[in-house]
Kinemage of the C-alpha trace (Angstrom):
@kinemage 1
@onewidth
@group {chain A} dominant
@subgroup {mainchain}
@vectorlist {calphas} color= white
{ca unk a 1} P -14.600 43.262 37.007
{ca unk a 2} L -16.540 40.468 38.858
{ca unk a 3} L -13.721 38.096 40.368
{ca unk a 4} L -16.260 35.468 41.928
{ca unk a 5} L -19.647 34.390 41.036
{ca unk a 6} L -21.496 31.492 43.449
{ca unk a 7} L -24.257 30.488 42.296
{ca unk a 8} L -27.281 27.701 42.255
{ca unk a 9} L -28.245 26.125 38.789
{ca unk a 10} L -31.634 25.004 37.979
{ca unk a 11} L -32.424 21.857 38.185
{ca unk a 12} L -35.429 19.975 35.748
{ca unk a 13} L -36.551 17.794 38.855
{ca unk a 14} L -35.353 19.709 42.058
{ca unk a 15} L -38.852 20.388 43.814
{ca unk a 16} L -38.025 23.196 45.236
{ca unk a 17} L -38.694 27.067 44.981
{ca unk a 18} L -36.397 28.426 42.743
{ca unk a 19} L -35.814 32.257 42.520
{ca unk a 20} L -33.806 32.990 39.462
{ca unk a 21} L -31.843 36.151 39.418
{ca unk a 22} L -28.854 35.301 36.943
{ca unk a 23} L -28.764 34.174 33.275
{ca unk a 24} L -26.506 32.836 31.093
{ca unk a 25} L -27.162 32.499 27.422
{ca unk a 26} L -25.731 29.065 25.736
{ca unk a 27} L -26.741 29.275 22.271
{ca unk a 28} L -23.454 27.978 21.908
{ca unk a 29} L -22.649 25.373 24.026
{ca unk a 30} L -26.466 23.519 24.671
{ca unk a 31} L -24.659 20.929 22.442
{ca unk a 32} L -21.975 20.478 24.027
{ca unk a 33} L -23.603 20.188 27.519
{ca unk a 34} L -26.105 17.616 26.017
{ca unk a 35} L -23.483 15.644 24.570
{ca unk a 36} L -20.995 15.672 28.333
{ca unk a 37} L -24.087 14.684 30.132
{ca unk a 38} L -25.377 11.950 27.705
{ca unk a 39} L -21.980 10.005 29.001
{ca unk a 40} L -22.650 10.024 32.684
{ca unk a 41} L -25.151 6.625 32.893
{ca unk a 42} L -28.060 7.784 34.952
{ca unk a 43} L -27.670 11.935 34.713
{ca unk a 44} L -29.712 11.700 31.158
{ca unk a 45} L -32.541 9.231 30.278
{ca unk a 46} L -35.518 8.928 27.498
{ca unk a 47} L -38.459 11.411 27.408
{ca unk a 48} L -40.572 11.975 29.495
{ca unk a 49} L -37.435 11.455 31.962
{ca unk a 50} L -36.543 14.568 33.668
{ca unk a 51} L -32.978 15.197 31.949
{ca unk a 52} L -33.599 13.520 28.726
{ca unk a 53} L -32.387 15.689 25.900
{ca unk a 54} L -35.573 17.343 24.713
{ca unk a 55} L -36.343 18.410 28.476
{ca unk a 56} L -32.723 19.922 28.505
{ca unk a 57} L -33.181 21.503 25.354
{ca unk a 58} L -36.808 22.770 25.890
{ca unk a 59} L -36.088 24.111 29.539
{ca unk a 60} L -32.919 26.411 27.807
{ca unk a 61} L -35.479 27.337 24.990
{ca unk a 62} L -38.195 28.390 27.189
{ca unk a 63} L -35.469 30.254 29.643
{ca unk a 64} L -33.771 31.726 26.617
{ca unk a 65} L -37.089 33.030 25.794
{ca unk a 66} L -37.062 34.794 28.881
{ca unk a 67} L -34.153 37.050 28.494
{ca unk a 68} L -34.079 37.135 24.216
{ca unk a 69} L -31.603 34.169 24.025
{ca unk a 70} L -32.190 31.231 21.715
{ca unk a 71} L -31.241 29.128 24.824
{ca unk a 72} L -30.363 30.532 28.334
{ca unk a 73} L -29.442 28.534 31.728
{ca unk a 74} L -30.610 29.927 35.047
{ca unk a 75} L -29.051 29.891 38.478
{ca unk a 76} L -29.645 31.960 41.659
{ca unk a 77} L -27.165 34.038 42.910
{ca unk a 78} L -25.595 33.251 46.436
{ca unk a 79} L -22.995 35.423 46.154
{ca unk a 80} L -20.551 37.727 44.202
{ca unk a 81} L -17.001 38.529 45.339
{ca unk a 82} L -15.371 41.665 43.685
C-alpha cells in the first residue's frame, strides 16, 4: 500500500526537460479539471494559448495515448513513502 506519492505534473508551457515516469488516467475527470481551471482568470486562455481547453484536452489525449488511456496526466516522480 503506497502511503505517499510526491510528484511533479506536466506543465503545457514549462520549458524544461521533463522525464515522465508516472501516469494517471482521467478519462473521468478531464472535465472536471477543465471546468475548475476555466474559473481561475489567467490559468486558462483562447487557443493557441498554452492552457486553453483544446491544449488541455489534446496534451491528456496524446498522453493517454501513451499508456492506452483515452486521456492520461503525467508527472515525475520525486518520491514515494511506504
Amino acid at each position: 500500500m503506497r502511503i505517499l506519492f510526491i510528484g511533479c505534473i506536466e506543465s503545457l508551457d514549462a520549458q524544461l526537460d521533463f522525464h515522465i515516469n508516472y501516469y494517471v488516467n482521467t478519462d473521468n475527470e478531464l472535465d472536471k479539471k477543465i471546468e475548475i481551471i476555466s474559473k481561475y482568470v489567467g490559468e486558462i486562455g483562447e487557443t493557441p494559448f498554452p492552457r486553453s481547453s483544446d491544449a488541455i484536452r489534446g496534451m491528456a489525449q496524446y498522453r493517454g495515448a501513451s499508456c492506452y488511456y483515452r486521456y492520461a496526466e503525467t508527472f515525475r516522480g520525486i518520491k514515494e513513502i511506504w
